[in-house]
C-alpha atoms as a printed R data frame, in Angstrom:
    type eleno elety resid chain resno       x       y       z
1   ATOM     1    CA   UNK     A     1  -2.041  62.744  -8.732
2   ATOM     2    CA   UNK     A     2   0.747  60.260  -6.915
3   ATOM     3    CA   UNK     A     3  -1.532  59.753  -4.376
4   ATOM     4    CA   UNK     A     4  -4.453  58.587  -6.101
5   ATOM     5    CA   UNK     A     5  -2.653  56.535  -8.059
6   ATOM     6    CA   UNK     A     6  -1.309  54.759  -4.702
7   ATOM     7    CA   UNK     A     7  -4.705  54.627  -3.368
8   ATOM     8    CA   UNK     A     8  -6.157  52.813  -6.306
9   ATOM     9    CA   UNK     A     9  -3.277  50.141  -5.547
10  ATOM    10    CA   UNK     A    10  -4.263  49.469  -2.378
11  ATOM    11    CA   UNK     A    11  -7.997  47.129  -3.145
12  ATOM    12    CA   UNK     A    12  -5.650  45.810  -6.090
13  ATOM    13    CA   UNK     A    13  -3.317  44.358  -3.754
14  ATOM    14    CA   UNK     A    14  -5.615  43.663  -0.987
15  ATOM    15    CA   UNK     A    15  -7.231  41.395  -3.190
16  ATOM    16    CA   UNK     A    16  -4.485  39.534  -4.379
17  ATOM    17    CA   UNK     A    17  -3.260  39.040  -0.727
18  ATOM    18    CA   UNK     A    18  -6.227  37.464   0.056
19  ATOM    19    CA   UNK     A    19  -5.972  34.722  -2.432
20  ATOM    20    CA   UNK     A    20  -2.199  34.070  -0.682
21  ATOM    21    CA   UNK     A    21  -3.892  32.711   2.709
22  ATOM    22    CA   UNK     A    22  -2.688  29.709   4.286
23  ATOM    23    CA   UNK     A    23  -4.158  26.860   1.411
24  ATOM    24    CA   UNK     A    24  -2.094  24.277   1.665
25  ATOM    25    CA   UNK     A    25  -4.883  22.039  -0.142
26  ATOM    26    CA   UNK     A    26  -3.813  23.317  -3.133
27  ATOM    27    CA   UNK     A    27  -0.605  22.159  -3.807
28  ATOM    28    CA   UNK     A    28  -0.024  18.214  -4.129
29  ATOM    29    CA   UNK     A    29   0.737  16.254  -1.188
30  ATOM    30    CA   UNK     A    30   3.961  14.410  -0.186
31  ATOM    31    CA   UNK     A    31   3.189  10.772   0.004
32  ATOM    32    CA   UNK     A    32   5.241   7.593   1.179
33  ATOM    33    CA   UNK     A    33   6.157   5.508  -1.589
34  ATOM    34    CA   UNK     A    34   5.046   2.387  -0.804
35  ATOM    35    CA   UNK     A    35   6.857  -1.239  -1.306
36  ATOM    36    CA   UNK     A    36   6.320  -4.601  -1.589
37  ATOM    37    CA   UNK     A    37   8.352  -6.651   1.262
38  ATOM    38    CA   UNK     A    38  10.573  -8.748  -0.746
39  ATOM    39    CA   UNK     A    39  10.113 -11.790   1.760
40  ATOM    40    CA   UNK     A    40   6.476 -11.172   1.988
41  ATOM    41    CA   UNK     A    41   5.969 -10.824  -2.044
42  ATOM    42    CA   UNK     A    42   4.692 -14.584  -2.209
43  ATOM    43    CA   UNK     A    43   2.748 -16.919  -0.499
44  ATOM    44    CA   UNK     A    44   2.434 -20.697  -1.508
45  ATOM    45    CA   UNK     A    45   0.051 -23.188   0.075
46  ATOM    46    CA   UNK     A    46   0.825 -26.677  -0.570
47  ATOM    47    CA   UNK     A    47  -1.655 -29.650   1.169
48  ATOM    48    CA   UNK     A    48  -0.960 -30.018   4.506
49  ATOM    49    CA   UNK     A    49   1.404 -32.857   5.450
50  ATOM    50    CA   UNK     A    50   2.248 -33.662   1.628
51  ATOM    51    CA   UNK     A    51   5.443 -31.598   1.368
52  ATOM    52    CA   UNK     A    52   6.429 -29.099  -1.048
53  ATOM    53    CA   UNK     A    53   5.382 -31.336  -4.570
54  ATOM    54    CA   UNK     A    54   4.375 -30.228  -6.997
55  ATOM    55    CA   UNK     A    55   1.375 -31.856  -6.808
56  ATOM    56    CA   UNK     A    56   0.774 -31.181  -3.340
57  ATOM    57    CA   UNK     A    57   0.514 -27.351  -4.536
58  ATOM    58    CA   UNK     A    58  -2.499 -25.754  -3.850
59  ATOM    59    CA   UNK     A    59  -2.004 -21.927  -4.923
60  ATOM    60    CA   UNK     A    60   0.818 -19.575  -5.447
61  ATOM    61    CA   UNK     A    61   0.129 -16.225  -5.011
62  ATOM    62    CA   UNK     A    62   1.983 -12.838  -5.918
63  ATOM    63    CA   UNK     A    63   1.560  -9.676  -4.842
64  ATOM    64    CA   UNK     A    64   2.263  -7.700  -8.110
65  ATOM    65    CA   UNK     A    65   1.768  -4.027  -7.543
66  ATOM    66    CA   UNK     A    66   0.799  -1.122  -5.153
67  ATOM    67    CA   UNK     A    67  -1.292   1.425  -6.239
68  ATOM    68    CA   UNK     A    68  -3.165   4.643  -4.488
69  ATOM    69    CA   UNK     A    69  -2.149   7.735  -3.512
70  ATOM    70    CA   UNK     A    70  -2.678  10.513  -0.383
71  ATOM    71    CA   UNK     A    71  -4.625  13.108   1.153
72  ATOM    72    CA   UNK     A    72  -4.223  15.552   3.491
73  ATOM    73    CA   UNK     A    73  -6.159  15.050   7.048
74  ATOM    74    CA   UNK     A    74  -6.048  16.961  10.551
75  ATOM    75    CA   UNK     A    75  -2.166  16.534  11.220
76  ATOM    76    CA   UNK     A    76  -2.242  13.560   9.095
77  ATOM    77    CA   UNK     A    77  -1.397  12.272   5.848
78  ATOM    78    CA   UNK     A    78  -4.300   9.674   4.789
79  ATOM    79    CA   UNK     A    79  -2.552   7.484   2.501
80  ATOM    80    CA   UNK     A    80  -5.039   4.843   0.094
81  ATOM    81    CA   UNK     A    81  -3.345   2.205  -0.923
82  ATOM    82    CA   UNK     A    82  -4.569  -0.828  -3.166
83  ATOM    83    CA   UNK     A    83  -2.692  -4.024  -4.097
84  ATOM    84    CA   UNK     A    84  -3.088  -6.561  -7.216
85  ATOM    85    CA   UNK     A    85  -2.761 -10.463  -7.175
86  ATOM    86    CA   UNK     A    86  -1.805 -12.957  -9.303
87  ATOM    87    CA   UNK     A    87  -2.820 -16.521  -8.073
88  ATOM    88    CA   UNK     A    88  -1.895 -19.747  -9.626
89  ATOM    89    CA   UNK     A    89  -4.018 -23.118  -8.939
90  ATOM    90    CA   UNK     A    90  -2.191 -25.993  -8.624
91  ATOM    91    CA   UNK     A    91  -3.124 -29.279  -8.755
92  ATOM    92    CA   UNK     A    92  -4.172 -29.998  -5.321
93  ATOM    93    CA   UNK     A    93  -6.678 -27.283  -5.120
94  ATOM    94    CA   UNK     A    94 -10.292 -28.017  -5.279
95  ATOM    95    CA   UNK     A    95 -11.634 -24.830  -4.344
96  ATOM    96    CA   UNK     A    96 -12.928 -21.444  -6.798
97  ATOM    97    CA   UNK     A    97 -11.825 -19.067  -4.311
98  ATOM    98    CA   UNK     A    98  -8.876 -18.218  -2.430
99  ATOM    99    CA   UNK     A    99  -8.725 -16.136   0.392
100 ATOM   100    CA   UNK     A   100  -5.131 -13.787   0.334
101 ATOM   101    CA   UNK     A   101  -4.204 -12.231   4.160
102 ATOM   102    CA   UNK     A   102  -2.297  -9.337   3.923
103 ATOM   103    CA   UNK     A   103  -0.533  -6.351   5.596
104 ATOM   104    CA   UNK     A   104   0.453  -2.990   5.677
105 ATOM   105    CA   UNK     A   105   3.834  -1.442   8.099
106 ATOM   106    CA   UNK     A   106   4.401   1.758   8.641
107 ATOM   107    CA   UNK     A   107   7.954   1.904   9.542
108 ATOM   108    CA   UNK     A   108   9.649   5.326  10.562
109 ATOM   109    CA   UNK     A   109  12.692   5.575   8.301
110 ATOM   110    CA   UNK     A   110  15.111   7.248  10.550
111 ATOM   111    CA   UNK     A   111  15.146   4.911  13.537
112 ATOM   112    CA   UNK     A   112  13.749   1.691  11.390
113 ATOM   113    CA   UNK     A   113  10.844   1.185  13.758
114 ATOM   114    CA   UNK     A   114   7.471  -0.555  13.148
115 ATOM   115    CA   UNK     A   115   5.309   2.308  13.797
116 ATOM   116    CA   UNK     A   116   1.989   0.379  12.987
117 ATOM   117    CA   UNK     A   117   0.562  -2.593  11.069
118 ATOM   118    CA   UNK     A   118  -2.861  -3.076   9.591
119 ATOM   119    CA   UNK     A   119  -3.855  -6.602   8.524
120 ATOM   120    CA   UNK     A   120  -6.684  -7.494   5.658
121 ATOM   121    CA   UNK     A   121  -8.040 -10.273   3.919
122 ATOM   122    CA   UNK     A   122  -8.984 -10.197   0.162
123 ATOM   123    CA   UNK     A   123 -10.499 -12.881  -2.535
124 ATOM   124    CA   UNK     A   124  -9.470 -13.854  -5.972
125 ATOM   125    CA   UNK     A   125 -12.214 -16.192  -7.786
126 ATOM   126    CA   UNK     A   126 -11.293 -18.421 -10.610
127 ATOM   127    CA   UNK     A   127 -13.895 -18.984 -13.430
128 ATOM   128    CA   UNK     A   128 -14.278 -22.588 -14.172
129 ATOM   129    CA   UNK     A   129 -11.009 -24.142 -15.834
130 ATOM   130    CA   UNK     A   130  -8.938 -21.464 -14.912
131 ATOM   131    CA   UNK     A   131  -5.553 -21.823 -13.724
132 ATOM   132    CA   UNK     A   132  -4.383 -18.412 -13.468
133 ATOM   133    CA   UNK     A   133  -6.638 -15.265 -12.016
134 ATOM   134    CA   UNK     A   134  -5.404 -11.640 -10.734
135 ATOM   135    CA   UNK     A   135  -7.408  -9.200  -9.030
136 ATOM   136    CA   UNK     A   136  -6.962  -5.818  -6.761
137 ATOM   137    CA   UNK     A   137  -7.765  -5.490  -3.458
138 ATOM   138    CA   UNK     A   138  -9.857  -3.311  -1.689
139 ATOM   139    CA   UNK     A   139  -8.526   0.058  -1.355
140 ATOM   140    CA   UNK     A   140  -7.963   0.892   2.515
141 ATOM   141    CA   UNK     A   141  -6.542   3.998   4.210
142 ATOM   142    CA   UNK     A   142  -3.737   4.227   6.445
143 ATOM   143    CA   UNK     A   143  -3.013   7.234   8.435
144 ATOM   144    CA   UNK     A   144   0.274   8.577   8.860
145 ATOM   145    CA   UNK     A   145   1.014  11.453  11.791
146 ATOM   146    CA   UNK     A   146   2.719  14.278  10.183
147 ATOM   147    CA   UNK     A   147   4.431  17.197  12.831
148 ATOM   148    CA   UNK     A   148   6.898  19.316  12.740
149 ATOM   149    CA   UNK     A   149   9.160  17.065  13.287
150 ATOM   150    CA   UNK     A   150   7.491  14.226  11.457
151 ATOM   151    CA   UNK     A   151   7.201  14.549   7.464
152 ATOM   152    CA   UNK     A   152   6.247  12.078   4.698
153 ATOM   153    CA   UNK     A   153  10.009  11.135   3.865
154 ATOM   154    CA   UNK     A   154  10.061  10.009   7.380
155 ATOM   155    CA   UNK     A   155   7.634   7.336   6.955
156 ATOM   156    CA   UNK     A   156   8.116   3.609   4.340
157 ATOM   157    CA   UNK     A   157   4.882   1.924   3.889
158 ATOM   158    CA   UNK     A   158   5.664  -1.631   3.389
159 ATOM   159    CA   UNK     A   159   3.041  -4.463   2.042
160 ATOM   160    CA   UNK     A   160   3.082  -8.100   2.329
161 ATOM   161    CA   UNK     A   161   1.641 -11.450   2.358
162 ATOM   162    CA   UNK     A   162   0.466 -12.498   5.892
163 ATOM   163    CA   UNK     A   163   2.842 -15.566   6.180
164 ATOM   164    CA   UNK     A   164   3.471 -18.701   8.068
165 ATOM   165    CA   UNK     A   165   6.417 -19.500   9.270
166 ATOM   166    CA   UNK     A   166   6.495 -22.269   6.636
167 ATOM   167    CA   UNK     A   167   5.932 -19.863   3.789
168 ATOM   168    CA   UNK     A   168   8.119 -17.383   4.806
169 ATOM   169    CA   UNK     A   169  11.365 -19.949   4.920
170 ATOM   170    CA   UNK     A   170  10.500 -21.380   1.154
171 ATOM   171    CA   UNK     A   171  10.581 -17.375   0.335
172 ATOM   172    CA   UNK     A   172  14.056 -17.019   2.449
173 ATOM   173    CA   UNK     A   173  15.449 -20.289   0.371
174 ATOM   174    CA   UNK     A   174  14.224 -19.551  -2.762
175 ATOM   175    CA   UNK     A   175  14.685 -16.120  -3.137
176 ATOM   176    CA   UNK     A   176  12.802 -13.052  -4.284
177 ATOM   177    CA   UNK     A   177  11.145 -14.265  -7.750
């Protein structure tokens, strides 16, 4: 009687070892938390060779939030990442649309290395008389390595403005806003 007992264990078991494979799919993925680059947060154009007036300003442009989340490639994390504007006109600008360069850096955490950097370009539209418009970019991937010896925690994802070196010293002197 014992022993039929154990044998009708056995396809019991079998089948719940089966559903115990290696699935790693099914349990949520470790992602970077990304950042905004403090320095890199705003970019203001003023008309060239007028100064920094305020009517010589053209736009002023925030970067506002990161959104996205990750997914699990061949040795990789795939990381999707989209960003959200704010853009002020100013007074000098005659234009509808403004074009907002950007960047992503992957930086490795414990020895403070760039690792990579991925540069795009996005558009924010006003509608006529508008002085204020926001927006999100375009969602993009970024692939981060993952080893052994290489995990999620190891990597910061930063995101910025792609400045000049004019715009980045008004951000140094004026401070994160």
């Amino acid at each position: 009687m014992v022993m039929r007992f154990g044998l009708a264990l056995v396809p019991g078991l079998l089948i719940l070892l089966a559903g115990c494979g290696n699935n790693a799919t099914r349990y949520p993925i470790a992602c970077p938390r990304p950042a905004i680059l403090g320095e890199g947060a705003d970019m203001t154009r003023y008309r060239p060779g007028a100064g920094e007036d305020l009517v010589a300003l053209e736009t002023d442009a925030r970067l506002v939030q990161v959104q996205g989340g990750c997914g699990r490639g061949r040795s990789a994390i795939i990381m999707q990442l989209a960003v959200g504007f704010t853009v002020d006109r100013g007074p000098a600008y005659r234009g509808r649309e403004v074009q907002l360069p950007w960047f992503v850096a992957v930086v490795d955490n414990r020895s403070q290395k760039v690792l990579s950097e991925q540069g795009f370009q996005d558009f924010i539209t006003f509608n006529p008389n508008e002085t204020r418009a926001s927006g999100m970019s375009q969602s993009v991937d970024i692939t981060l390595p993952v080893s052994d010896d290489m995990h999620a925690q190891d990597y910061t994802v930063y995101v910025s403005f792609r400045l000049n070196p004019e715009q980045l010293a008004l951000n140094r002197r004026r401070g994160v806003r």
